[in-house]
C-alpha positions as CSV (number, residue, x, y, z in Angstrom):
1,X,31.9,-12.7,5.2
2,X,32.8,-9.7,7.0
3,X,32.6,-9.0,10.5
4,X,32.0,-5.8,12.4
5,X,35.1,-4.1,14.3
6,X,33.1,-2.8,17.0
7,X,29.5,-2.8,18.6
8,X,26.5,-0.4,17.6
9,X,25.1,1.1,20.0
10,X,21.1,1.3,20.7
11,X,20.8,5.1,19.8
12,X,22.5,4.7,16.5
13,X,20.2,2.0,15.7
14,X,17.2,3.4,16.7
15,X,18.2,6.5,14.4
16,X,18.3,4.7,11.8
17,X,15.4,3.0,11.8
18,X,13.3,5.9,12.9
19,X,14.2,7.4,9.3
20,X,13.1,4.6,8.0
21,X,10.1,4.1,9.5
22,X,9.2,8.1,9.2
23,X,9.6,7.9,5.9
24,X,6.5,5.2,5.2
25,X,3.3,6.1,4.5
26,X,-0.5,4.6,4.2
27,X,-1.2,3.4,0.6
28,X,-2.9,6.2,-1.5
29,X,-6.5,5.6,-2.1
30,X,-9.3,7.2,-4.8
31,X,-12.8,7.1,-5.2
32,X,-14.4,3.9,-7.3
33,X,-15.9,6.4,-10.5
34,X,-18.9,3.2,-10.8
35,X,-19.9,2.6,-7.3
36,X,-18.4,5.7,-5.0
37,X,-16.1,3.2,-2.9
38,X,-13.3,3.8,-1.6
39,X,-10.5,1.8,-3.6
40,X,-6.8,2.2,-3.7
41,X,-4.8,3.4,-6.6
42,X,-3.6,1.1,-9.9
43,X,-6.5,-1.5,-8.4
44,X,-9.5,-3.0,-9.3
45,X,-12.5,-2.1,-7.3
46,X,-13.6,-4.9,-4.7
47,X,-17.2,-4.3,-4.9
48,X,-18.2,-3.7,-8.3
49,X,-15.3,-5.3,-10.8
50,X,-14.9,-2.0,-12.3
51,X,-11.3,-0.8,-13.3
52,X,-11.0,3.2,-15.5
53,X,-14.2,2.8,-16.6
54,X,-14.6,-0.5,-17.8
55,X,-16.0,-4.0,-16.2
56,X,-13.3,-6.1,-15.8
57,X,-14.8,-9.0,-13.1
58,X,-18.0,-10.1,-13.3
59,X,-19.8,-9.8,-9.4
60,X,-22.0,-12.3,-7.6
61,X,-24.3,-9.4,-7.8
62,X,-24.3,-8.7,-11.5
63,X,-24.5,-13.3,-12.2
């Protein structure tokens, strides 16, 4: 395994990972078209089941 040569110093670490951690970024979220909640993208919606337009879980509410 390779070894470094010589020691990095705290700036050049803390470079880096502030352009790493710059670059993140909250999840994108939408608005549940069934219910109105506030779901994130690609997911089904917590409160209703509902996923583009169609019932895919069945709720407590709905039983």
């Amino acid at each position: 395994m390779a070894t470094p040569k010589r020691r990095i110093s705290h700036a050049r670490t803390h470079n880096r990972k502030a352009k790493f951690l710059g670059s993140l970024r909250a999840p994108e979220v939408s608005v549940c078209t069934h219910c109105g909640e506030v779901v994130q993208l690609h997911r089904l919606c917590g409160s209703c089941g509902y996923y583009r337009g169609k019932q895919i879980l069945k709720t407590s509410d709905e039983s």
